[in-house]
C-alpha positions as CSV (number, residue, x, y, z in Angstrom):
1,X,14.0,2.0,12.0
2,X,10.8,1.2,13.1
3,X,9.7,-2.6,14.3
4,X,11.8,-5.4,15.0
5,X,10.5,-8.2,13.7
6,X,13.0,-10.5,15.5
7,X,11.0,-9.0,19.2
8,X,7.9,-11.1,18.5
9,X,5.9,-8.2,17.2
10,X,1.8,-8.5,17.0
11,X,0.8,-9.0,14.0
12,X,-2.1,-6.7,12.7
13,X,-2.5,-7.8,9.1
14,X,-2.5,-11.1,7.7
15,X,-3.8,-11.8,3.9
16,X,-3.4,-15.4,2.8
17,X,-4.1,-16.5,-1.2
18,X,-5.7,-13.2,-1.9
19,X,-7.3,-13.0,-5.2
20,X,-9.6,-11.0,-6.5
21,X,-11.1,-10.2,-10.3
22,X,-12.8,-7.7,-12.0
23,X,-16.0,-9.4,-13.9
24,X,-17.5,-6.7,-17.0
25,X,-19.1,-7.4,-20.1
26,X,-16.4,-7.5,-22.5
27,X,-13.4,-9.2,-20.2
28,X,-13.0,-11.0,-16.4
29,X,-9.9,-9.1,-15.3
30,X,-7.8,-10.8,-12.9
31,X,-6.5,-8.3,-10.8
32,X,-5.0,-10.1,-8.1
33,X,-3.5,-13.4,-7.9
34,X,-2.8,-15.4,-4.9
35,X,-1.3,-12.6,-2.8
36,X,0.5,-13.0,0.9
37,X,1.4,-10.2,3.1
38,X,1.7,-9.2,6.5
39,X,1.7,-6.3,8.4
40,X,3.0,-5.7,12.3
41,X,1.6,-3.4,15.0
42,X,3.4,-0.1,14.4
43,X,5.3,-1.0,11.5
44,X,5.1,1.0,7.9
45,X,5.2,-1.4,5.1
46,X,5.7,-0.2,1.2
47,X,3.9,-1.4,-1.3
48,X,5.5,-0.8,-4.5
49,X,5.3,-1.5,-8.2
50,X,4.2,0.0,-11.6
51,X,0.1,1.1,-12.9
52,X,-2.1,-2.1,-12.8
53,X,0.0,-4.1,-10.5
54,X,-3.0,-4.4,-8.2
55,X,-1.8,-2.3,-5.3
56,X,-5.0,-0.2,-5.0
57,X,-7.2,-3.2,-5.7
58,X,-5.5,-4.8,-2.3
59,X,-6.1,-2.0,-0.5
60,X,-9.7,-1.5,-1.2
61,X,-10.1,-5.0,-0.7
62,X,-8.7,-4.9,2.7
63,X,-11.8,-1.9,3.2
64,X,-14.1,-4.0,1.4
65,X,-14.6,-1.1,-1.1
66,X,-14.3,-3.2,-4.4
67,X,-17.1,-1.8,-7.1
68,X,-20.3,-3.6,-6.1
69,X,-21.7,-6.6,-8.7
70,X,-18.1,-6.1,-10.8
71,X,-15.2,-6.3,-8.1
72,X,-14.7,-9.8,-6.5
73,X,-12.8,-11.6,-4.0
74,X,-12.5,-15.2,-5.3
75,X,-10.5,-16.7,-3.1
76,X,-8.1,-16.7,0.2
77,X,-8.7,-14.3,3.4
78,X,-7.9,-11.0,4.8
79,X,-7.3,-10.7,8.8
80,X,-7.3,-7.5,10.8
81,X,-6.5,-8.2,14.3
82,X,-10.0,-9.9,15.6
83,X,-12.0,-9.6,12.4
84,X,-12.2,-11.7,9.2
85,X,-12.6,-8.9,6.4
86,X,-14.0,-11.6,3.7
87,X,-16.6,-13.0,6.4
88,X,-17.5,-9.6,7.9
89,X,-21.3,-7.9,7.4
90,X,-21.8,-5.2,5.8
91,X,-22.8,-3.7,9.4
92,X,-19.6,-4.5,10.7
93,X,-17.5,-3.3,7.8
94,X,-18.9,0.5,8.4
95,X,-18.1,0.6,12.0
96,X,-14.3,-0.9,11.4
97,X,-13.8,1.8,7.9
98,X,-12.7,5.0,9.7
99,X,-12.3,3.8,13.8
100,X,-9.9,1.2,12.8
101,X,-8.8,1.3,9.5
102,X,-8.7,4.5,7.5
103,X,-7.5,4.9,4.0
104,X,-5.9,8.1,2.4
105,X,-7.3,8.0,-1.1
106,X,-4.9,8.7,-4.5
107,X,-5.8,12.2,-5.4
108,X,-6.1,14.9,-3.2
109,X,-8.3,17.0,-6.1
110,X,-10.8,14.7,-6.2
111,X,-11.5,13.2,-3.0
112,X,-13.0,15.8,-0.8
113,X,-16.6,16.6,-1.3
114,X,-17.3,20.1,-2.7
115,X,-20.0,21.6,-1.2
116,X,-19.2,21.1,1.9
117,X,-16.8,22.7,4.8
118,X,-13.3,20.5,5.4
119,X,-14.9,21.3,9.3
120,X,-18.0,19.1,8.8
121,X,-16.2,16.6,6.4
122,X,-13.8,16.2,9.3
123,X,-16.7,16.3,12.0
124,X,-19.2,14.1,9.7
125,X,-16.3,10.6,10.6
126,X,-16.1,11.3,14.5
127,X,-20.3,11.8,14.5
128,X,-20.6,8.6,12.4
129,X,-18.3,6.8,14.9
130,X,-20.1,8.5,18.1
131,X,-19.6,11.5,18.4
132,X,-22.7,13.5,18.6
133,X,-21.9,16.7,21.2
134,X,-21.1,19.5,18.6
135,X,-19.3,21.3,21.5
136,X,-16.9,17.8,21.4
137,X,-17.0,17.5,17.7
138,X,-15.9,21.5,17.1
139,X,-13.1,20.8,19.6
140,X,-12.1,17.6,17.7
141,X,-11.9,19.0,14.1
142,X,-9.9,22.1,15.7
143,X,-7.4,19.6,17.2
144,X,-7.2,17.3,14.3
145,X,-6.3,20.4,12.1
146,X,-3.8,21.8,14.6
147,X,-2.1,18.7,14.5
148,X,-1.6,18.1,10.6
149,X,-0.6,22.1,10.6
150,X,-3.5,23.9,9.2
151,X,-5.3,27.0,11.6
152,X,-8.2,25.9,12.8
153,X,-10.0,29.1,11.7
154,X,-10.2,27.5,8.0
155,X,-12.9,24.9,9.1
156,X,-15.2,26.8,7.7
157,X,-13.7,27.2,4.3
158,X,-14.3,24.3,1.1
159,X,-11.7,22.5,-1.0
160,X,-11.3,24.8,-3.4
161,X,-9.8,27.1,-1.1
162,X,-7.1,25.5,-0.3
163,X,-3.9,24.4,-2.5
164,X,-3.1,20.7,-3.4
165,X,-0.7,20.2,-0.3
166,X,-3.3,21.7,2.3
167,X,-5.6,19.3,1.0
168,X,-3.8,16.2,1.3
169,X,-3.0,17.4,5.1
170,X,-6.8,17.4,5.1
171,X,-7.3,13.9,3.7
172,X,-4.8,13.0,6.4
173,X,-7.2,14.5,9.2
174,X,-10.3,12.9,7.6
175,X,-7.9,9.6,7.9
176,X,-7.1,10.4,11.4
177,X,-9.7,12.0,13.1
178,X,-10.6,8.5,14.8
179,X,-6.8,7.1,15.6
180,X,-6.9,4.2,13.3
181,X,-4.9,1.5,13.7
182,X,-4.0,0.9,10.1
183,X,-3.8,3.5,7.3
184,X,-3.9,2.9,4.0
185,X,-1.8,5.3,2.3
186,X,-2.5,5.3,-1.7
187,X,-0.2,7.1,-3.4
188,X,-0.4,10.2,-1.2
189,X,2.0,12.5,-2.6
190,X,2.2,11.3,-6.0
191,X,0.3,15.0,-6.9
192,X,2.0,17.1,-5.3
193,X,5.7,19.6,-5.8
194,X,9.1,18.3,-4.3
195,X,9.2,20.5,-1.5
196,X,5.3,19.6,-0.4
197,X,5.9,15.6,-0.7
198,X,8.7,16.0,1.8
199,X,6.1,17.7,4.3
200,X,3.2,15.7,3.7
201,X,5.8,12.9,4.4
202,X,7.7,14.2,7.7
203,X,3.9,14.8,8.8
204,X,2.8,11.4,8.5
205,X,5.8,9.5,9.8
206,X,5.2,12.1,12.8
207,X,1.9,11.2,13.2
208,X,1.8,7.6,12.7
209,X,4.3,7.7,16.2
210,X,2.1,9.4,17.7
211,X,-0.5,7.7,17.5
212,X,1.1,4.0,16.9
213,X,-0.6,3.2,14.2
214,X,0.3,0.4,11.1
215,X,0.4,1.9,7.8
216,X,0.8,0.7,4.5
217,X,2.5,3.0,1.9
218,X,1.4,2.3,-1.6
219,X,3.6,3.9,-4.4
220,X,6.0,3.9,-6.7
221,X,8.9,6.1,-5.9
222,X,11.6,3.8,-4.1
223,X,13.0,6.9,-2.5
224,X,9.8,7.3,-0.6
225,X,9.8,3.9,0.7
226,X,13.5,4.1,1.5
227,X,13.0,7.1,3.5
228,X,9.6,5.6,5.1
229,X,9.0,2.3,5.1
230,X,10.1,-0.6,7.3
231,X,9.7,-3.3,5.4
232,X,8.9,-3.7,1.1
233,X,6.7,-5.4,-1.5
234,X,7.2,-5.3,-4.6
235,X,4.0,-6.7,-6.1
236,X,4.0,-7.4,-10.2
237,X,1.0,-8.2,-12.4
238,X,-0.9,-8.9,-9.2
239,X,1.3,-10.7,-7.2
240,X,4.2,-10.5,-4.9
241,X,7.9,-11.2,-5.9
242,X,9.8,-10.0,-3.5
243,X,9.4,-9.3,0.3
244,X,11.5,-7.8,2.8
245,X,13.1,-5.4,5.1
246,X,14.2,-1.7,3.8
247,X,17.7,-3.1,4.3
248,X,17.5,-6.5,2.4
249,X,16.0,-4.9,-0.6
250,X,17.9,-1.6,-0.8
251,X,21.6,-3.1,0.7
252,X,21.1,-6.7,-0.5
253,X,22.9,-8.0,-3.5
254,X,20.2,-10.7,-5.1
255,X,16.6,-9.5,-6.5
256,X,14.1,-10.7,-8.6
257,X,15.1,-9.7,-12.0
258,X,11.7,-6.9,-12.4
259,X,13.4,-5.8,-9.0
260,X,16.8,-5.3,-10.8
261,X,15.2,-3.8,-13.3
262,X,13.3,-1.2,-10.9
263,X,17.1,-0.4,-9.3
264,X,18.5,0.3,-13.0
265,X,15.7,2.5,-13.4
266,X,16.6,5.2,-11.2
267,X,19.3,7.9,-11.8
268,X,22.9,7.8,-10.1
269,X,24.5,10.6,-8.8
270,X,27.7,8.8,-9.0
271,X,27.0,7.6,-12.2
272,X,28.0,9.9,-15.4
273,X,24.3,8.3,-17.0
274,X,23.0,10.0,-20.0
275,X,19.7,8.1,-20.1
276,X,17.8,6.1,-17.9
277,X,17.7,1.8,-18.5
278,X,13.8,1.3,-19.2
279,X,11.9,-2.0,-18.4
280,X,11.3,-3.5,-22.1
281,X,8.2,-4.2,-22.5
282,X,4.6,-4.0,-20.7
283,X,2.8,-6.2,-18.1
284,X,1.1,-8.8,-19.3
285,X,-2.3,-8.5,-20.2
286,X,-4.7,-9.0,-16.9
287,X,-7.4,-10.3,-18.7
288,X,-5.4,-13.5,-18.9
289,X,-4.5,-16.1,-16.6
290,X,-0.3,-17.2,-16.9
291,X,0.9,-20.4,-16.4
292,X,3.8,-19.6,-15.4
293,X,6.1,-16.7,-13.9
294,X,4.3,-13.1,-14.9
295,X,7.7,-11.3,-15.5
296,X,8.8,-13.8,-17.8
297,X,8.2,-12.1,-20.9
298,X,10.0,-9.3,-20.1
299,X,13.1,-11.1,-18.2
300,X,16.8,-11.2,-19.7
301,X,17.2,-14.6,-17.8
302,X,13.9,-16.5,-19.2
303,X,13.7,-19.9,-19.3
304,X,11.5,-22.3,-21.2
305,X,10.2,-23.4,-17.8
306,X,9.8,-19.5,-16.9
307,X,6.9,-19.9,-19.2
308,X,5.2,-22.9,-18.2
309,X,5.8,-23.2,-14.2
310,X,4.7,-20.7,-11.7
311,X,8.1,-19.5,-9.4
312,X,7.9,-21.0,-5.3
313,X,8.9,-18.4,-2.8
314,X,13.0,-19.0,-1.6
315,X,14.8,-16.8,0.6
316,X,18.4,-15.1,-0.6
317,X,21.2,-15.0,1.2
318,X,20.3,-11.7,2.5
319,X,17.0,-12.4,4.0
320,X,14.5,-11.0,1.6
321,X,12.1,-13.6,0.2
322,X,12.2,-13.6,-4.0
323,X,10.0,-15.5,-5.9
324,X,11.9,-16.8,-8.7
325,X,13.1,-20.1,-10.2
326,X,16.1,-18.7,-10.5
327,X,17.1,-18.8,-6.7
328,X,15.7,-22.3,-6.3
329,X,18.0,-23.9,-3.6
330,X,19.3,-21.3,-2.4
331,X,16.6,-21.1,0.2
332,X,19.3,-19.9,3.5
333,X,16.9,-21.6,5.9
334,X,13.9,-20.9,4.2
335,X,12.4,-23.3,1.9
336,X,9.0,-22.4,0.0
337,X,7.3,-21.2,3.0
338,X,10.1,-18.7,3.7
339,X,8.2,-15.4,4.5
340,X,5.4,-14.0,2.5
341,X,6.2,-13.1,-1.5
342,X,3.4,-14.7,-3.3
């Protein structure tokens, strides 16, 4: 399914040391924390872990959208294609948001702008990227709505006139309308009914073919990303412990133990299960910096130097990259630069 990373595949994405915190008046949040990833031409790659892990942070980091004066990058770089995000103006940053990189915002209520038409919300992201004939730009919007399934009659028509579904598909247009190269994809059917999920879904795997355009998927349903994704993420109290393909993390036999714990969270059909196995405890608190593994104090397998050391990155015998002290020389050919957790 989707790219082979064995064929020497571009790469499109590239964040090294990421971190970034969250400066207020009462606390300095620390958000993220020394975050690697990588994303390929073409490729969907799944983001995945629980409220506050930092997944939407990244994301509006890698837009440069972080609240002005209180969100921060402190340290490492962010790499789309040609352009250093951390070194890029301000001037440069609008004309990259929307051409090249697009992002499909968490809540489909709340996103779109009342007053006005879905048609000029559509139309106002090709005009601000060059569009100016309004012969071109009605012919655009009328396109871009054929193609996510809505009739292009209802351009004229506001939000509230259409149901949570047809406005995600309209979020997806807004995304679209320029043929990005990489869409970020927060939570995008975390609102919505079964039945619409699978739709909104089918639509975007659909469309980011057609187009050939890098996504990443941030969310927390597993299924999603099994039925999506290339290749996973599973980030944790702002960092990444565990990287790999769909394959290596949903076939494999060894995970991080907050990995484990995600697996053991989801129902069997084969099993006769009459409750669920919980994650004890909560993530640590993000307003303080750990010495040591983040996990640790909700792990079965902690270790005194859980506490006090900070996990390297080793690859399983399976291929996916775990960042545990747990699987410390059992690197298969890896070492601690095997691949991208962190």
């Amino acid at each position: 399914m989707g790219v082979d990373m064995n064929q020497n595949a571009e790469k499109l994405l590239d964040i090294k040391d990421l971190s970034i915190t969250y400066i207020t008046d009462d606390a300095t949040i620390y958000a993220v924390n020394g975050l690697n990833m990588e994303l390929y031409r073409g490729e969907t790659l799944g983001l995945v872990g629980e409220t506050g892990a930092g997944k939407t942070t990244t994301a509006l980091a890698i837009m440069r959208l972080l609240p002005d004066r209180i969100g921060k990058i402190t340290s490492g770089s962010i790499r789309f294609d040609d352009v250093d995000v951390t070194a890029a103006s301000e001037a440069e940053m609008r004309t990259l948001r929307g051409e090249r990189i697009s992002m499909i915002f968490q809540d489909p209520m709340t996103c779109l702008n009342p007053v006005l038409t879905i048609g000029d919300q559509i139309a106002e992201v090709l005009e601000s990227h060059g569009i100016t004939s309004k012969e071109e730009l009605s012919k655009r919007v009328d396109n871009i709505l054929t193609l996510v399934g809505l009739p292009p009659e209802r351009k004229n028509e506001y939000p509230h006139q259409f149901s949570g579904g047809m406005k995600q598909r309209v979020d997806i247009a807004i995304a679209l309308a320029c043929e990005p190269q990489l869409l970020l994809a927060d939570e995008p059917t975390t609102a919505l009914d079964v039945t619409i999920q699978a739709q909104v879904l089918a639509l975007m795997k659909e469309l980011r073919q057609k187009f050939n355009t890098s996504m990443l998927l941030i969310t927390h349903d597993l299924g999603v990303v099994a039925e999506v994704c290339d290749r996973v993420a599973i980030m944790y109290a702002g960092e990444i412990i565990e990287y790999g393909t769909v394959w290596e993390i949903f076939s494999g036999t060894e995970h991080h133990p907050y990995t484990k714990g995600l697996f053991g969270s989801i129902p069997s059909m084969s099993e006769g299960q009459r409750r669920l196995r919980p994650i004890d405890g909560l993530m640590p608190d993000p307003a303080v910096q750990l010495q040591g593994c983040p996990f640790a104090s909700r792990c079965p397998q902690c270790s005194d130097r859980c506490t006090a050391e900070k996990p390297a990155s080793h690859r399983a015998a399976g291929g996916n990259i775990i960042k545990c002290h747990l699987f410390e020389g059992e690197d298969a050919g890896g070492g601690n630069d095997a691949g991208t957790a962190g």
